[in-house]
LOTOR-961508 format. One record per atom (N, C-alpha, C): atom name; x, y, z. Coordinates in steps of 0.05 Angstrom, whole numbers, plus 5000, padded with zeros to 4 digits. Layout:
N
CA  X  Y  Z .
...
//
This chain:
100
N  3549  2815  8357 .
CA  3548  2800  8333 .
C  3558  2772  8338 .
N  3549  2754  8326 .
CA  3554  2722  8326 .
C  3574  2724  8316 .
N  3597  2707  8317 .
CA  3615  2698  8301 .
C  3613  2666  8294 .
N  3618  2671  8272 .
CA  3619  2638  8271 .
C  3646  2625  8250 .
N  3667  2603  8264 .
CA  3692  2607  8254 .
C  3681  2584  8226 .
N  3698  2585  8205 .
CA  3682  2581  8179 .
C  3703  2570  8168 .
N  3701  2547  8152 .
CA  3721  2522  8143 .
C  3703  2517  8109 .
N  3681  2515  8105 .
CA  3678  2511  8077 .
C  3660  2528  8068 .
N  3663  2539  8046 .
CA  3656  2556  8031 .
C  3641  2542  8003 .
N  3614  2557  8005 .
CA  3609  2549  7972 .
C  3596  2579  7961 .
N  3588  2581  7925 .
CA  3585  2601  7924 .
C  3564  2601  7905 .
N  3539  2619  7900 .
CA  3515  2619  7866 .
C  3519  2646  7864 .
N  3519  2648  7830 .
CA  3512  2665  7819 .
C  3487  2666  7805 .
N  3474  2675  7817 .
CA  3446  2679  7797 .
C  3431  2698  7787 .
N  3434  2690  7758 .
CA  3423  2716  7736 .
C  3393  2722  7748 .
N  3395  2751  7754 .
CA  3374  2767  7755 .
C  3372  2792  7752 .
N  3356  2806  7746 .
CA  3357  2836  7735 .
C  3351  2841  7761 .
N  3326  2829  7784 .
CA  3325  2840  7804 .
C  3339  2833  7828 .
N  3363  2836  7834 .
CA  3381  2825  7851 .
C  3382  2836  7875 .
N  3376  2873  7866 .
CA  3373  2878  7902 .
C  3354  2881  7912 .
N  3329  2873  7894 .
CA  3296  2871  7905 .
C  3305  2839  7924 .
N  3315  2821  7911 .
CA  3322  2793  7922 .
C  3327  2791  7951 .
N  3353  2810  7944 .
CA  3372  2816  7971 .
C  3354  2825  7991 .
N  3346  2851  7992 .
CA  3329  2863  8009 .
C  3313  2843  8026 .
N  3296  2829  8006 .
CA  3278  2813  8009 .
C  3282  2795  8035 .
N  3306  2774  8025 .
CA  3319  2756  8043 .
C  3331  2763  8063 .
N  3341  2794  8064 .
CA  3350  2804  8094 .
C  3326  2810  8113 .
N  3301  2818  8101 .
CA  3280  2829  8114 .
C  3264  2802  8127 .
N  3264  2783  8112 .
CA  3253  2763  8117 .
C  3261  2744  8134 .
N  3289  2735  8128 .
CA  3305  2727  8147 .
C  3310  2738  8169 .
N  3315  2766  8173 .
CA  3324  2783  8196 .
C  3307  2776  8218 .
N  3289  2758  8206 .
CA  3266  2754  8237 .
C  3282  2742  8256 .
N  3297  2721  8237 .
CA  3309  2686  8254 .
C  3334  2693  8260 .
N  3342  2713  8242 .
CA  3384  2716  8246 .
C  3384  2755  8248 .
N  3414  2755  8251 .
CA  3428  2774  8244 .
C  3429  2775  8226 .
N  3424  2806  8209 .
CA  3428  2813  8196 .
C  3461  2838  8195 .
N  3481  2835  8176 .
CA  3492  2847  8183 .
C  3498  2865  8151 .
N  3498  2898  8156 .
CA  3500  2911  8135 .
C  3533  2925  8126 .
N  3550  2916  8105 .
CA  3575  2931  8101 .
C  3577  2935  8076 .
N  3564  2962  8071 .
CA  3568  2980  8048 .
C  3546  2963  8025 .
N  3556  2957  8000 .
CA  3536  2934  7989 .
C  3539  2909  7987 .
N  3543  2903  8012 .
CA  3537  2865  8020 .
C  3525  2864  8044 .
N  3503  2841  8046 .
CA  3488  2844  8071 .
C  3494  2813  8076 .
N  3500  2805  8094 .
CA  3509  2778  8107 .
C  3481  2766  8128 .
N  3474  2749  8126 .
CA  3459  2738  8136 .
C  3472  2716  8160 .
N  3467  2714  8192 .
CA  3483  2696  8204 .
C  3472  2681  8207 .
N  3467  2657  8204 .
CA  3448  2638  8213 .
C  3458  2624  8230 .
N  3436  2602  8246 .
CA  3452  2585  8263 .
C  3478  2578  8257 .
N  3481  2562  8245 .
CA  3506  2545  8237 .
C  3517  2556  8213 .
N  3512  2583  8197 .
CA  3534  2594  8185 .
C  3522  2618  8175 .
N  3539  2627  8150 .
CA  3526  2647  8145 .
C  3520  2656  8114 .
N  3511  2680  8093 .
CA  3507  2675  8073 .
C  3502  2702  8069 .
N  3536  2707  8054 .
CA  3534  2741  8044 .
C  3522  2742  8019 .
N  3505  2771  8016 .
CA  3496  2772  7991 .
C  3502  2806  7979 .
N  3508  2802  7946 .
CA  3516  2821  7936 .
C  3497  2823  7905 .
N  3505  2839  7897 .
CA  3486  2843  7867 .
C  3497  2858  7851 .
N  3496  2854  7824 .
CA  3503  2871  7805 .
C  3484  2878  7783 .
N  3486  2888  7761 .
CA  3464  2901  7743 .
C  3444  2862  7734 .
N  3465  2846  7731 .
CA  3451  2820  7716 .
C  3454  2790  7734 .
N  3459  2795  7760 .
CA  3463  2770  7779 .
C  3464  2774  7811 .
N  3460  2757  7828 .
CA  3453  2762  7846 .
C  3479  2739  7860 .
N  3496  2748  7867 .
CA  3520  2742  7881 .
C  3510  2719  7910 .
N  3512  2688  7909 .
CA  3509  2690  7946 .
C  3546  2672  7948 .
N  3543  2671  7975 .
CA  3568  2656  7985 .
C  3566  2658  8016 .
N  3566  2629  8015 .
CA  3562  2611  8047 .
C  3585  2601  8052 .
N  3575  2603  8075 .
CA  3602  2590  8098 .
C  3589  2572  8120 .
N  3608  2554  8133 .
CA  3586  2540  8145 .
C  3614  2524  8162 .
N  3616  2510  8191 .
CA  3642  2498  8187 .
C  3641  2480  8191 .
N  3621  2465  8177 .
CA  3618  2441  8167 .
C  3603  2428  8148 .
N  3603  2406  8138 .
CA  3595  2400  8107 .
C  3558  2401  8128 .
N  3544  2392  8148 .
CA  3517  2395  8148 .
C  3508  2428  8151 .
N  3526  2437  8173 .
CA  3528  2468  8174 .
C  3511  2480  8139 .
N  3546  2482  8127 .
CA  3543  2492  8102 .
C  3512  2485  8079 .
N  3510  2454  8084 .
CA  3491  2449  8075 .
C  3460  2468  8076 .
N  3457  2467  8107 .
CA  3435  2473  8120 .
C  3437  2505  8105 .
N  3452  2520  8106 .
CA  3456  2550  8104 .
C  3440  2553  8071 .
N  3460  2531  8058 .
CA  3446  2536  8021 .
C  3425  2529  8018 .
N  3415  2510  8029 .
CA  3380  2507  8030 .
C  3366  2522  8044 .
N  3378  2532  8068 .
CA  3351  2561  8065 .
C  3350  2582  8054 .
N  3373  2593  8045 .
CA  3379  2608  8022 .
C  3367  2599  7996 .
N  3375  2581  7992 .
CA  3360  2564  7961 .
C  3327  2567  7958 .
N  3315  2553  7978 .
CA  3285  2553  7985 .
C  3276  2577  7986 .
N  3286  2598  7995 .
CA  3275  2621  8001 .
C  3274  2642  7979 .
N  3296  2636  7975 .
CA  3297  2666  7946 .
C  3285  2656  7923 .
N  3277  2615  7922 .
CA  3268  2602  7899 .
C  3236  2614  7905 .
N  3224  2613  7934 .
CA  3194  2620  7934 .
C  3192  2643  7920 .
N  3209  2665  7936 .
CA  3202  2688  7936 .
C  3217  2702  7901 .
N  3226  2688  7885 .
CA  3233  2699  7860 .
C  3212  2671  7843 .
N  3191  2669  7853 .
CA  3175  2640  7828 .
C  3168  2655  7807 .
N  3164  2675  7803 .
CA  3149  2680  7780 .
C  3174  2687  7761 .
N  3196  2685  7774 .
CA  3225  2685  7749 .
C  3241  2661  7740 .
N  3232  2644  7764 .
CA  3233  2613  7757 .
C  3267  2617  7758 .
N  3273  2628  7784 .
CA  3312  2627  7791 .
C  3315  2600  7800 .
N  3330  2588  7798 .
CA  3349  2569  7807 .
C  3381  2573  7817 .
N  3377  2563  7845 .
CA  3402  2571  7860 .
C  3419  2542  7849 .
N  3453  2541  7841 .
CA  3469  2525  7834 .
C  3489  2521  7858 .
N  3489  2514  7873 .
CA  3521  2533  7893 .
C  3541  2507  7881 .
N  3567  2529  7891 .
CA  3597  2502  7870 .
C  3601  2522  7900 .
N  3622  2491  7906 .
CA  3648  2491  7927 .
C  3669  2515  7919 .
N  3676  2531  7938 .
CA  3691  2548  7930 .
C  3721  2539  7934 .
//
């Protein structure tokens, strides 16, 4: 497993009923390019330059990046952002991330 040592943190919550269709989605899809890593119900995604756990509950879809650095971090929420925005269009999600 990659490690990657991690200095800023940001985090979205986004309302969705289908959160672990989302999840799945972005691990399966992503898993091409990264690690995927599974612990219990959070699946962490490692990407190059950081990473981006994801969790879910009945009404939101949990993410939180790490990155250890402000382009790192950047890079991690926009492919996160882009990806779950294609693949959830017909619900019209919008990813917010706030600095944790």
């Amino acid at each position: 497993m990659t490690t990657h040592e991690t200095t800023l943190r940001s985090h979205a919550d986004v309302p969705t009923l289908r959160g672990e269709r989302w999840r799945k989605q972005l691990a399966s899809h992503l898993g091409r390019k990264c690690e995927v890593v599974h612990d219990g119900d959070t699946v962490t995604l490692m990407l190059a330059g950081g990473s981006c756990a994801l969790t879910h509950d009945d009404t939101t879809l949990h993410l939180a990046a790490a990155g250890p650095d402000e382009n790192a971090l950047t890079e991690v929420q926009q492919v996160i952002a882009v990806h779950l925005q294609r693949f959830a269009a017909d619900e019209g999600l919008r990813v917010t991330w706030n600095r944790a």
